[in-house]
N, C-alpha and C positions, 0 to 999 in steps of 0.2 A: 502441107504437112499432113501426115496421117494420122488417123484415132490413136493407132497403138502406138506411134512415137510422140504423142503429146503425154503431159505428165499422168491426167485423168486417163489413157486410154492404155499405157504404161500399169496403171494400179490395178481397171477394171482386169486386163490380161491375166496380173500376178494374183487377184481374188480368183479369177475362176480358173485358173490352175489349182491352185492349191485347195480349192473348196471340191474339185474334183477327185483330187489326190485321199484328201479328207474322206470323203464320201465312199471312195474306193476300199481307203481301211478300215473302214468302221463296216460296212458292208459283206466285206470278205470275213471276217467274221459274223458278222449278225446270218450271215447267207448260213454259215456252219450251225450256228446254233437254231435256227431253224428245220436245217436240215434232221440233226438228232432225232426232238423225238417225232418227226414225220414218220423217220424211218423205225422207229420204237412204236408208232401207234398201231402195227397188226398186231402185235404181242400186246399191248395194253389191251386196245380193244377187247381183246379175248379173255384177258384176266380179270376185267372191271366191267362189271353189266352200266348202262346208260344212269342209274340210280346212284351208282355211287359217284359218278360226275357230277349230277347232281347234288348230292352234298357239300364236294369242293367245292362247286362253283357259288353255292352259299356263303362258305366263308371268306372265298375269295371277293365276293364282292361286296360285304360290308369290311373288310379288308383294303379293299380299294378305296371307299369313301370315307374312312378313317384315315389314311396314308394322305387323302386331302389337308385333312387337318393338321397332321401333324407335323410340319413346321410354319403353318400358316402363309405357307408358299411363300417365305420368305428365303427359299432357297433359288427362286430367281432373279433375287437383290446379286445374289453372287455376281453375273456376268457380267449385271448393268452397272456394278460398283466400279467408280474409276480406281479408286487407292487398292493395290495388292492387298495391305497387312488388315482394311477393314473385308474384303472380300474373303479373306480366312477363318475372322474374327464372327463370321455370318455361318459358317458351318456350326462354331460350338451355339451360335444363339439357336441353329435347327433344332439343335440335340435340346437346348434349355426349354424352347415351345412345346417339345414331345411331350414333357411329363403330364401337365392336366390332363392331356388329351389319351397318354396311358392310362390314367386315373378313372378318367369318362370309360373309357374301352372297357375297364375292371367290371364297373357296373354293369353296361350293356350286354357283357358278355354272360356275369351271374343271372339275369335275366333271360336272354336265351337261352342255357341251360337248363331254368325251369321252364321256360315255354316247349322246351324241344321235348321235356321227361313228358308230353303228352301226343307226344307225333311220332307216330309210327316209323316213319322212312326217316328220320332223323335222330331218333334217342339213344342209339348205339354210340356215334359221334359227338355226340351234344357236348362231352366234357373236351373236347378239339377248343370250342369257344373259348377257354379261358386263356387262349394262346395271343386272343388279341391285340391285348397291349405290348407284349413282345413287338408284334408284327408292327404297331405302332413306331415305337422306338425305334426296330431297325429300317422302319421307310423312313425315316428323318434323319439318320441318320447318313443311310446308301444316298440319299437325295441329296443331301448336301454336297457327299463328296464325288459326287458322282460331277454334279453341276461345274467343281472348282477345277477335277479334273478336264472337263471339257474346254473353261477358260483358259487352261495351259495346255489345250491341243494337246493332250494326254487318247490322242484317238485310238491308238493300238491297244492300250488300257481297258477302254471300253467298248471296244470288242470283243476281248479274249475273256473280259467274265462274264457275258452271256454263254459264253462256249461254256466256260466251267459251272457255273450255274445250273443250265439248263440240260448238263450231262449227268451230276450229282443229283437232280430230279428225277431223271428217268433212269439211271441205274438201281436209286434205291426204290421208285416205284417198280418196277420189272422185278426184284430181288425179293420186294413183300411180296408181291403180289403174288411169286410162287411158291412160301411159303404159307398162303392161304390166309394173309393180315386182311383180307377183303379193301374196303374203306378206309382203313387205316392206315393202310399201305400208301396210297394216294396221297393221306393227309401227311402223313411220316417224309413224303417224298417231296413236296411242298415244302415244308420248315427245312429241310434236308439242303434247299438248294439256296432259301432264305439265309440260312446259317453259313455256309460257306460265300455265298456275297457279300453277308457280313464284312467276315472274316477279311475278305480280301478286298475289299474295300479301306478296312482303317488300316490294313498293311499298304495301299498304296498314299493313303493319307500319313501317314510318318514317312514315308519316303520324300513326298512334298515340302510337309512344312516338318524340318528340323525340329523346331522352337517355338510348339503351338502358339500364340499368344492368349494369356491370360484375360477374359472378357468378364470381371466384376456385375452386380445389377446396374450402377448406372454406365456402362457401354454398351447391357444387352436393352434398358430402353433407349439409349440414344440413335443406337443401328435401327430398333422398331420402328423411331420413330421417324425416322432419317427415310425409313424405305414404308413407312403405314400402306402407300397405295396397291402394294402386294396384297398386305392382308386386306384391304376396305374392301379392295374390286377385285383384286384375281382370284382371292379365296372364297370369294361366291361365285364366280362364275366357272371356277374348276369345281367348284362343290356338284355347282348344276350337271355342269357337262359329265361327272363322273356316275351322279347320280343315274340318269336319263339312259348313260348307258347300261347300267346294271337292271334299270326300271325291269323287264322281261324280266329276270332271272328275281329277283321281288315280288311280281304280280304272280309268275307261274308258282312261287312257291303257297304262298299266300294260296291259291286257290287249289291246291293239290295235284299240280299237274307233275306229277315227279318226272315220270319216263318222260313227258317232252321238255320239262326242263333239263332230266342229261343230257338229251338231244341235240338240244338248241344253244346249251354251256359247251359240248365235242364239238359241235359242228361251227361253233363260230372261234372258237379256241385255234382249230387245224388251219382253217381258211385266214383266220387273221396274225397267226403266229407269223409267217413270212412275212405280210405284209408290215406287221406291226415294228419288226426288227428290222425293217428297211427302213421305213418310214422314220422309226425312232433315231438312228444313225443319218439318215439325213436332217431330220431339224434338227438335230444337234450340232451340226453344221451348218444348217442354213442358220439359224438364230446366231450362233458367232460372226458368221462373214455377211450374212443382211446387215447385221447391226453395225455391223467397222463399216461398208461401205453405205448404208444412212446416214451413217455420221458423218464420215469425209466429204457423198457426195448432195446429199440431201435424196437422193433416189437409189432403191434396189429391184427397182419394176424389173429388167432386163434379168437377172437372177432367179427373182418370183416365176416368171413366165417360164422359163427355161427349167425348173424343178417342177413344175406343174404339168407338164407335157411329158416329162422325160419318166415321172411317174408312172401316169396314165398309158404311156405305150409299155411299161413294164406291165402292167396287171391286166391290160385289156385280153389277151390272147388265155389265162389262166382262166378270167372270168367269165368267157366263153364257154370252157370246156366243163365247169362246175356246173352252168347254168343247163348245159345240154344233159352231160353224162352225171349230175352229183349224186343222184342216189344210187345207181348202179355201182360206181366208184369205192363208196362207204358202204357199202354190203359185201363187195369185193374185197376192198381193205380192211377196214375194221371186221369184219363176220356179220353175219346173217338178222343180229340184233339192232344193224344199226341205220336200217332202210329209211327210220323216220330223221335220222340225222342228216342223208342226203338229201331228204327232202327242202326241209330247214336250208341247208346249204344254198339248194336254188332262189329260196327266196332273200339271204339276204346278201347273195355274191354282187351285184350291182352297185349295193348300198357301198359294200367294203371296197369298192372301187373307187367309190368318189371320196372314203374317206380316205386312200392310200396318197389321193391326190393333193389333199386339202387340207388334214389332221398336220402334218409337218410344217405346214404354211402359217401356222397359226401363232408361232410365237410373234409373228409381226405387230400383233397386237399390246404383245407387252414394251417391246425396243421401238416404238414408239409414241407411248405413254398413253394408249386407248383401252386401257381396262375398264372404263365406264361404257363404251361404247359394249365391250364383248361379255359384259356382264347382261347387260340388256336384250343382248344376242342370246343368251343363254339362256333367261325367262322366258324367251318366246318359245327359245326352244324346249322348256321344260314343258312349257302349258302344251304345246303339240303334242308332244312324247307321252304325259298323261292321256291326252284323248285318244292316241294312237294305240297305246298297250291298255290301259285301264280300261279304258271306253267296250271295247268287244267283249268283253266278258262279264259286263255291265249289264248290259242289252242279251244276256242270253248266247251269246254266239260260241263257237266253239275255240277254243285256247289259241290255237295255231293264229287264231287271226289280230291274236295281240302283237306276235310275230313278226305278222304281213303289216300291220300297223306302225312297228317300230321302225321298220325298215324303209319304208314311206315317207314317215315324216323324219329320218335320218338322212333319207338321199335329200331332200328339199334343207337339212340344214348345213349340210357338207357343200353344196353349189354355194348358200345362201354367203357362209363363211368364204369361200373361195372370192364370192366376187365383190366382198364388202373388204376382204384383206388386198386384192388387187387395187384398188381404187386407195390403200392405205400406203404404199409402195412410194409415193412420190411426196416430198413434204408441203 
Protein backbone atom coordinates (compact mmCIF):
# COMPACT_ATOMS: atom_id res chain seq x y z
CA UNK A 1 0.00 0.00 0.00
CA UNK A 2 1.15 3.44 -0.47
CA UNK A 3 1.69 6.59 1.81
CA UNK A 4 -0.95 8.48 0.00
CA UNK A 5 -3.57 5.81 0.12
CA UNK A 6 -3.07 4.95 3.76
CA UNK A 7 -5.24 7.07 6.02
CA UNK A 8 -2.15 9.37 7.56
CA UNK A 9 -0.67 9.79 3.94
CA UNK A 10 -4.53 10.67 2.66
CA UNK A 11 -4.48 13.65 5.46
CA UNK A 12 -0.76 14.67 5.04
CA UNK A 13 -1.86 15.20 0.93
CA UNK A 14 -5.16 17.07 1.91
CA UNK A 15 -2.90 19.52 4.61
CA UNK A 16 -0.54 20.39 2.13
CA UNK A 17 -2.85 21.03 -0.41
CA UNK A 18 -4.74 23.23 1.18
CA UNK A 19 -1.99 24.94 3.29
CA UNK A 20 -0.78 25.65 -0.19
CA UNK A 21 -3.99 26.94 -1.42
CA UNK A 22 -4.04 28.95 1.98
CA UNK A 23 -0.62 30.40 1.51
CA UNK A 24 -1.46 31.22 -2.10
CA UNK A 25 -4.37 33.50 -0.98
CA UNK A 26 -3.10 35.25 1.74
CA UNK A 27 0.05 36.00 -0.40
CA UNK A 28 -1.55 37.22 -3.58
CA UNK A 29 -2.61 39.85 -1.57
CA UNK A 30 -0.06 40.49 0.99
CA UNK A 31 2.36 40.32 -2.64
CA UNK A 32 -0.37 43.69 -3.68
CA UNK A 33 0.04 45.36 -0.49
CA UNK A 34 3.41 45.29 -0.66
CA UNK A 35 3.70 46.25 -3.83
CA UNK A 36 1.72 49.69 -3.19
CA UNK A 37 3.88 51.77 -1.44
CA UNK A 38 7.21 50.18 -3.01
CA UNK A 39 5.74 51.85 -5.87
CA UNK A 40 4.70 55.12 -3.83
CA UNK A 41 8.29 55.40 -2.24
CA UNK A 42 9.90 57.73 -5.09
CA UNK A 43 7.23 60.17 -4.55
CA UNK A 44 7.53 59.81 -0.76
CA UNK A 45 11.01 59.64 -0.73
CA UNK A 46 11.02 63.11 -2.26
CA UNK A 47 8.19 64.58 -0.19
CA UNK A 48 9.66 63.43 3.22
CA UNK A 49 13.46 64.15 4.04
CA UNK A 50 15.07 60.94 6.17
CA UNK A 51 13.93 63.00 9.71
CA UNK A 52 10.75 62.95 9.41
CA UNK A 53 10.81 58.93 9.17
CA UNK A 54 12.41 59.24 11.86
CA UNK A 55 9.96 60.54 13.98
CA UNK A 56 7.28 57.92 12.67
CA UNK A 57 9.49 55.42 13.34
CA UNK A 58 9.55 56.64 17.03
CA UNK A 59 6.10 56.33 17.46
CA UNK A 60 5.91 53.42 15.66
CA UNK A 61 7.76 51.57 17.86
CA UNK A 62 6.91 52.35 21.29
CA UNK A 63 3.63 51.61 19.42
CA UNK A 64 4.77 48.19 18.80
CA UNK A 65 5.77 47.42 22.30
CA UNK A 66 2.65 48.61 23.74
CA UNK A 67 0.38 46.54 21.09
CA UNK A 68 2.46 43.65 23.19
CA UNK A 69 0.66 44.33 25.92
CA UNK A 70 -2.30 45.07 25.06
CA UNK A 71 -4.21 41.89 25.24
CA UNK A 72 -1.64 40.24 27.09
CA UNK A 73 -1.25 37.89 23.93
CA UNK A 74 -4.03 36.26 24.99
CA UNK A 75 -5.14 36.46 21.59
CA UNK A 76 -3.39 33.28 20.81
CA UNK A 77 -5.68 31.38 23.23
CA UNK A 78 -7.99 31.96 20.27
CA UNK A 79 -6.56 29.21 17.84
CA UNK A 80 -5.38 26.87 20.53
CA UNK A 81 -9.02 27.04 22.25
CA UNK A 82 -10.92 23.85 21.40
CA UNK A 83 -14.66 25.21 22.09
CA UNK A 84 -15.93 27.75 19.26
CA UNK A 85 -18.19 30.03 21.53
CA UNK A 86 -14.98 30.29 24.28
CA UNK A 87 -12.62 31.22 21.29
CA UNK A 88 -15.13 34.31 20.53
CA UNK A 89 -15.66 34.93 24.10
CA UNK A 90 -11.50 35.59 23.91
CA UNK A 91 -11.81 38.39 21.47
CA UNK A 92 -14.01 40.76 23.86
CA UNK A 93 -11.62 39.49 26.92
CA UNK A 94 -8.65 41.18 24.21
CA UNK A 95 -10.63 44.34 24.14
CA UNK A 96 -11.27 43.99 28.33
CA UNK A 97 -7.05 43.54 28.76
CA UNK A 98 -6.59 46.85 26.59
CA UNK A 99 -7.92 49.23 29.00
CA UNK A 100 -4.99 49.43 31.82
CA UNK A 101 -2.63 49.23 29.30
CA UNK A 102 -4.59 52.45 27.33
CA UNK A 103 -4.45 53.96 30.68
CA UNK A 104 -0.52 53.12 31.14
CA UNK A 105 -0.20 54.51 27.36
CA UNK A 106 -2.03 58.04 28.68
CA UNK A 107 0.77 58.56 30.94
CA UNK A 108 3.70 57.49 28.99
CA UNK A 109 2.66 59.46 26.38
CA UNK A 110 2.03 62.88 28.65
CA UNK A 111 5.45 62.19 29.45
CA UNK A 112 6.95 62.20 26.06
CA UNK A 113 5.45 65.20 25.22
CA UNK A 114 7.31 66.97 27.82
CA UNK A 115 10.37 65.31 27.13
CA UNK A 116 9.97 65.88 23.37
CA UNK A 117 9.01 70.05 24.28
CA UNK A 118 13.06 69.97 24.63
CA UNK A 119 14.24 68.10 21.52
CA UNK A 120 14.75 69.86 18.62
CA UNK A 121 13.98 67.22 15.76
CA UNK A 122 11.01 65.98 17.73
CA UNK A 123 8.73 69.00 19.24
CA UNK A 124 6.90 69.76 16.30
CA UNK A 125 5.30 66.20 16.50
CA UNK A 126 5.44 65.56 20.12
CA UNK A 127 1.52 66.20 20.56
CA UNK A 128 1.18 62.79 17.73
CA UNK A 129 2.10 60.93 21.31
CA UNK A 130 -1.01 61.33 22.87
CA UNK A 131 -2.53 59.05 20.12
CA UNK A 132 -1.16 56.12 22.05
CA UNK A 133 -3.68 54.59 23.82
CA UNK A 134 -5.92 54.79 20.66
CA UNK A 135 -3.20 52.75 19.05
CA UNK A 136 -3.40 50.55 21.98
CA UNK A 137 -7.08 49.77 21.81
CA UNK A 138 -7.18 49.33 18.31
CA UNK A 139 -4.10 46.60 18.24
CA UNK A 140 -6.23 44.54 20.76
CA UNK A 141 -8.69 44.86 19.18
CA UNK A 142 -7.50 44.04 14.97
CA UNK A 143 -5.52 41.28 16.98
CA UNK A 144 -8.04 39.58 18.20
CA UNK A 145 -10.16 39.43 15.28
CA UNK A 146 -7.72 39.07 13.15
CA UNK A 147 -6.60 35.68 14.97
CA UNK A 148 -10.43 34.31 15.05
CA UNK A 149 -10.63 35.18 11.46
CA UNK A 150 -7.80 33.10 10.69
CA UNK A 151 -9.24 30.05 12.87
CA UNK A 152 -12.28 30.13 10.35
CA UNK A 153 -9.84 30.24 7.30
CA UNK A 154 -11.22 33.60 6.63
CA UNK A 155 -7.80 33.91 4.39
CA UNK A 156 -9.06 36.02 1.58
CA UNK A 157 -10.33 38.44 4.53
CA UNK A 158 -6.79 38.83 5.53
CA UNK A 159 -5.49 39.56 2.54
CA UNK A 160 -7.63 42.19 1.07
CA UNK A 161 -7.18 44.48 4.36
CA UNK A 162 -3.59 44.76 3.93
CA UNK A 163 -4.42 45.87 0.48
CA UNK A 164 -6.89 48.45 2.00
CA UNK A 165 -4.94 49.39 4.79
CA UNK A 166 -1.76 49.99 3.29
CA UNK A 167 -3.41 51.91 0.26
CA UNK A 168 -5.28 54.38 2.67
CA UNK A 169 -1.58 55.05 4.05
CA UNK A 170 -0.09 55.99 1.19
CA UNK A 171 -2.73 57.88 -0.65
CA UNK A 172 -3.23 60.15 2.43
CA UNK A 173 0.51 60.39 2.99
CA UNK A 174 1.25 61.29 -0.96
CA UNK A 175 -1.97 63.85 -0.61
CA UNK A 176 -0.31 65.76 2.77
CA UNK A 177 2.56 65.54 1.75
CA UNK A 178 1.79 67.75 -1.14
CA UNK A 179 0.06 69.91 0.43
CA UNK A 180 3.12 70.67 2.54
CA UNK A 181 1.84 68.88 6.07
CA UNK A 182 5.59 67.89 6.23
CA UNK A 183 5.69 65.20 9.25
CA UNK A 184 2.38 65.28 9.87
CA UNK A 185 1.49 64.09 6.95
CA UNK A 186 3.18 60.75 7.65
CA UNK A 187 1.69 60.72 11.03
CA UNK A 188 -1.93 61.51 9.50
CA UNK A 189 -1.15 58.67 7.06
CA UNK A 190 -0.43 56.16 9.84
CA UNK A 191 -3.75 56.50 11.96
CA UNK A 192 -5.35 56.92 8.44
CA UNK A 193 -4.59 53.28 7.64
CA UNK A 194 -4.92 52.23 11.58
CA UNK A 195 -8.48 53.63 11.41
CA UNK A 196 -9.77 52.05 8.28
CA UNK A 197 -8.42 48.45 9.57
CA UNK A 198 -10.27 49.20 12.34
CA UNK A 199 -13.06 49.82 10.83
CA UNK A 200 -12.91 46.73 8.77
CA UNK A 201 -12.03 44.47 10.91
CA UNK A 202 -15.16 44.73 13.43
CA UNK A 203 -17.19 44.90 10.08
CA UNK A 204 -15.92 41.44 9.48
CA UNK A 205 -16.37 40.50 13.11
CA UNK A 206 -20.23 40.96 12.97
CA UNK A 207 -20.46 39.17 9.96
CA UNK A 208 -18.72 36.13 12.03
CA UNK A 209 -20.35 36.18 15.13
CA UNK A 210 -24.10 37.09 14.66
CA UNK A 211 -24.60 36.99 18.52
CA UNK A 212 -21.51 38.13 20.24
CA UNK A 213 -21.68 36.34 23.48
CA UNK A 214 -21.82 38.18 26.57
CA UNK A 215 -18.35 37.65 28.80
CA UNK A 216 -19.25 39.02 32.57
CA UNK A 217 -15.89 39.40 34.99
CA UNK A 218 -16.00 35.94 36.18
CA UNK A 219 -15.81 34.37 32.42
CA UNK A 220 -13.23 37.17 31.55
CA UNK A 221 -10.99 35.66 34.65
CA UNK A 222 -11.96 32.11 34.06
CA UNK A 223 -10.69 32.35 30.20
CA UNK A 224 -7.44 34.30 31.92
CA UNK A 225 -7.07 31.84 33.93
CA UNK A 226 -7.94 28.85 31.56
CA UNK A 227 -5.27 30.22 29.14
CA UNK A 228 -2.40 32.30 32.02
CA UNK A 229 0.36 30.54 30.15
CA UNK A 230 0.01 33.17 27.31
CA UNK A 231 0.24 35.99 29.51
CA UNK A 232 3.15 34.22 32.12
CA UNK A 233 5.42 33.13 29.10
CA UNK A 234 4.40 34.46 25.79
CA UNK A 235 3.91 37.98 27.07
CA UNK A 236 7.43 38.22 28.04
CA UNK A 237 8.99 36.74 25.48
CA UNK A 238 6.93 38.83 22.63
CA UNK A 239 7.74 41.70 24.96
CA UNK A 240 11.58 40.83 24.54
CA UNK A 241 11.41 39.97 20.93
CA UNK A 242 9.44 43.22 20.07
CA UNK A 243 11.66 45.15 22.21
CA UNK A 244 15.14 44.01 20.66
CA UNK A 245 13.74 44.77 17.49
CA UNK A 246 13.02 48.31 18.04
CA UNK A 247 16.36 48.51 20.40
CA UNK A 248 18.23 50.63 17.12
CA UNK A 249 15.56 52.79 16.58
CA UNK A 250 15.65 53.62 20.88
CA UNK A 251 19.41 53.66 21.10
CA UNK A 252 19.86 56.00 17.74
CA UNK A 253 17.15 58.16 19.18
CA UNK A 254 18.43 58.39 22.52
CA UNK A 255 21.82 59.48 21.25
CA UNK A 256 20.80 61.97 18.51
CA UNK A 257 21.38 60.25 15.51
CA UNK A 258 18.29 61.60 13.79
CA UNK A 259 19.33 61.27 9.88
CA UNK A 260 20.58 57.68 10.57
CA UNK A 261 17.85 56.79 12.41
CA UNK A 262 15.33 57.91 9.08
CA UNK A 263 17.76 55.84 7.41
CA UNK A 264 17.85 52.85 9.11
CA UNK A 265 13.61 53.25 10.06
CA UNK A 266 13.25 53.57 5.32
CA UNK A 267 15.68 51.30 4.77
CA UNK A 268 14.59 48.44 6.96
CA UNK A 269 10.72 49.45 6.43
CA UNK A 270 11.22 48.91 2.35
CA UNK A 271 13.25 45.80 2.51
CA UNK A 272 11.17 43.99 5.14
CA UNK A 273 7.70 45.33 4.06
CA UNK A 274 7.62 42.31 1.36
CA UNK A 275 9.23 40.04 3.37
CA UNK A 276 7.13 40.74 6.31
CA UNK A 277 3.69 40.32 4.45
CA UNK A 278 4.86 37.05 3.06
CA UNK A 279 6.14 35.93 6.02
CA UNK A 280 3.04 37.17 8.01
CA UNK A 281 0.48 35.14 5.65
CA UNK A 282 2.35 32.18 5.81
CA UNK A 283 2.56 31.64 9.65
CA UNK A 284 -0.82 32.35 9.65
CA UNK A 285 -1.14 29.28 7.97
CA UNK A 286 1.62 27.49 8.97
CA UNK A 287 0.45 27.91 12.95
CA UNK A 288 -3.34 26.60 11.69
CA UNK A 289 -2.30 23.50 9.67
CA UNK A 290 1.19 22.74 11.94
CA UNK A 291 -1.06 22.67 14.71
CA UNK A 292 -4.07 20.21 13.24
CA UNK A 293 -1.43 18.08 12.02
CA UNK A 294 0.61 17.88 15.73
CA UNK A 295 -2.21 17.06 17.00
CA UNK A 296 -3.47 14.33 14.75
CA UNK A 297 -0.05 13.15 14.05
CA UNK A 298 2.20 13.99 16.89
CA UNK A 299 4.83 15.54 14.06
CA UNK A 300 4.90 18.62 11.51
CA UNK A 301 8.75 18.21 10.78
CA UNK A 302 7.98 17.42 6.93
CA UNK A 303 5.81 20.81 6.72
CA UNK A 304 8.49 22.95 9.06
CA UNK A 305 11.20 21.76 6.45
CA UNK A 306 9.27 22.47 3.40
CA UNK A 307 8.27 26.40 4.64
CA UNK A 308 11.76 26.91 5.52
CA UNK A 309 13.43 26.20 2.14
CA UNK A 310 10.66 27.43 0.21
CA UNK A 311 11.23 30.84 2.08
CA UNK A 312 14.78 31.16 1.80
CA UNK A 313 14.77 30.25 -2.14
CA UNK A 314 12.26 33.26 -2.32
CA UNK A 315 14.45 36.06 -0.67
CA UNK A 316 17.74 34.64 -1.51
CA UNK A 317 18.00 36.17 -5.16
CA UNK A 318 16.56 39.78 -3.76
CA UNK A 319 18.98 39.63 -0.98
CA UNK A 320 21.63 39.37 -3.34
CA UNK A 321 20.89 42.32 -5.36
CA UNK A 322 20.39 44.76 -2.07
CA UNK A 323 23.64 43.49 -0.78
CA UNK A 324 25.51 44.40 -4.21
CA UNK A 325 23.47 47.38 -5.71
CA UNK A 326 21.56 48.79 -2.23
CA UNK A 327 22.82 52.26 -2.07
CA UNK A 328 22.87 52.98 -5.71
CA UNK A 329 19.19 51.50 -5.79
CA UNK A 330 17.98 54.11 -2.94
CA UNK A 331 19.54 57.09 -4.31
CA UNK A 332 18.11 56.07 -7.71
CA UNK A 333 14.81 55.41 -6.06
CA UNK A 334 14.10 57.39 -3.29
CA UNK A 335 16.48 60.68 -4.55
CA UNK A 336 19.74 61.92 -3.78
CA UNK A 337 19.13 62.12 0.12
CA UNK A 338 18.94 58.70 0.76
CA UNK A 339 22.61 57.25 -0.02
CA UNK A 340 22.93 56.40 3.77
CA UNK A 341 19.69 54.33 3.60
CA UNK A 342 21.31 52.00 0.99
CA UNK A 343 23.92 51.77 2.96
CA UNK A 344 22.06 50.51 6.04
CA UNK A 345 20.21 48.15 3.54
CA UNK A 346 23.43 46.36 2.86
CA UNK A 347 24.08 45.66 6.27
CA UNK A 348 21.02 44.38 7.42
CA UNK A 349 19.66 42.38 4.11
CA UNK A 350 21.30 38.99 5.27
CA UNK A 351 19.82 39.30 8.64
CA UNK A 352 16.20 39.97 7.07
CA UNK A 353 16.88 36.83 5.22
CA UNK A 354 17.17 34.54 7.92
CA UNK A 355 14.43 36.28 9.57
CA UNK A 356 11.99 35.62 6.35
CA UNK A 357 13.02 32.07 7.01
CA UNK A 358 12.44 31.50 10.65
CA UNK A 359 10.11 34.61 12.11
CA UNK A 360 6.96 32.50 10.52
CA UNK A 361 8.30 29.29 12.04
CA UNK A 362 7.98 30.35 15.27
CA UNK A 363 4.57 29.89 16.36
CA UNK A 364 5.63 26.32 16.97
CA UNK A 365 6.54 27.33 20.12
CA UNK A 366 3.29 28.17 21.26
CA UNK A 367 0.96 24.78 19.62
CA UNK A 368 3.09 23.04 21.39
CA UNK A 369 3.26 24.46 24.76
CA UNK A 370 7.12 25.68 25.05
CA UNK A 371 6.69 29.29 25.96
CA UNK A 372 9.22 28.73 28.74
CA UNK A 373 11.55 27.41 26.56
CA UNK A 374 11.17 30.72 24.09
CA UNK A 375 10.91 33.03 26.70
CA UNK A 376 14.45 32.07 27.81
CA UNK A 377 15.31 32.29 24.09
CA UNK A 378 14.44 35.74 24.18
CA UNK A 379 16.56 36.81 27.34
CA UNK A 380 19.36 35.58 25.69
CA UNK A 381 18.47 37.26 22.99
CA UNK A 382 17.76 40.46 24.61
CA UNK A 383 21.21 40.39 26.62
CA UNK A 384 22.94 40.02 22.96
CA UNK A 385 20.93 42.75 21.29
CA UNK A 386 21.91 45.23 24.27
CA UNK A 387 25.68 44.44 23.77
CA UNK A 388 25.11 44.59 20.05
CA UNK A 389 23.42 48.07 19.62
CA UNK A 390 24.08 49.63 23.07
CA UNK A 391 27.68 48.37 23.45
CA UNK A 392 29.13 50.67 20.29
CA UNK A 393 28.17 53.77 21.14
CA UNK A 394 29.25 52.94 24.76
CA UNK A 395 32.76 52.59 23.77
CA UNK A 396 32.97 55.60 21.65
CA UNK A 397 32.39 54.28 18.26
CA UNK A 398 30.50 55.69 15.65
CA UNK A 399 26.24 55.02 15.41
CA UNK A 400 26.31 52.85 12.34
CA UNK A 401 27.95 50.15 14.20
CA UNK A 402 24.95 49.83 16.61
CA UNK A 403 23.45 48.75 13.22
CA UNK A 404 26.23 46.47 12.28
CA UNK A 405 25.62 44.95 15.82
CA UNK A 406 21.93 44.46 15.70
CA UNK A 407 22.14 42.61 12.67
CA UNK A 408 24.85 40.24 13.93
CA UNK A 409 23.57 39.28 16.80
CA UNK A 410 19.79 39.04 14.91
CA UNK A 411 21.24 36.65 12.14
CA UNK A 412 22.74 34.34 15.11
CA UNK A 413 19.09 34.55 16.80
CA UNK A 414 16.99 33.78 13.78
CA UNK A 415 19.40 30.32 12.88
CA UNK A 416 19.26 30.02 16.77
CA UNK A 417 15.30 29.90 16.62
CA UNK A 418 15.20 28.03 13.33
CA UNK A 419 17.06 25.16 14.81
CA UNK A 420 15.68 24.79 18.31
CA UNK A 421 11.96 25.04 16.63
CA UNK A 422 13.05 22.12 14.10
CA UNK A 423 14.09 19.84 16.92
CA UNK A 424 10.35 21.05 18.34
CA UNK A 425 8.54 19.45 15.20
CA UNK A 426 8.27 16.02 16.35
CA UNK A 427 6.53 15.25 19.84
Amino acid sequence: MSVVSSPAGRYREIVSSSFVRAVATLSTGQAVAAVIPILAAPILGRLYPPSDYGVLGVYMAIANVLAVFSTFQLQQAIIAERFERRAIALVQVCRWMAVPVALAAAGLAAGLVWWMGDQPAYVDARFWMLFLPVSVMVAATTQGIAVLANRGRRYGFLARIQVIAVTVTVATSITLGFMGWGVHGLLSGYFAGQSVSLLVHLWLYRRMVARPPRVGAAGVFALVRRHRDFATYSLPSELLLTVNLQMPVFALTSFGATALLGSFVRARQLISLPLTLLGSSISQVFQQHAAEEYRRTGSCRRLYERTFFALIGIGLAPTAVLIVFGPDLFRLFLGPNWGQAGEVTRILAPMMLLRLGTSPLTRIFSFTGNQKLAFRLSVLSCIGCVLGVVGPVLVGLPAIYSVIGFAAVYSLVYLAYGVIGWKLTVR
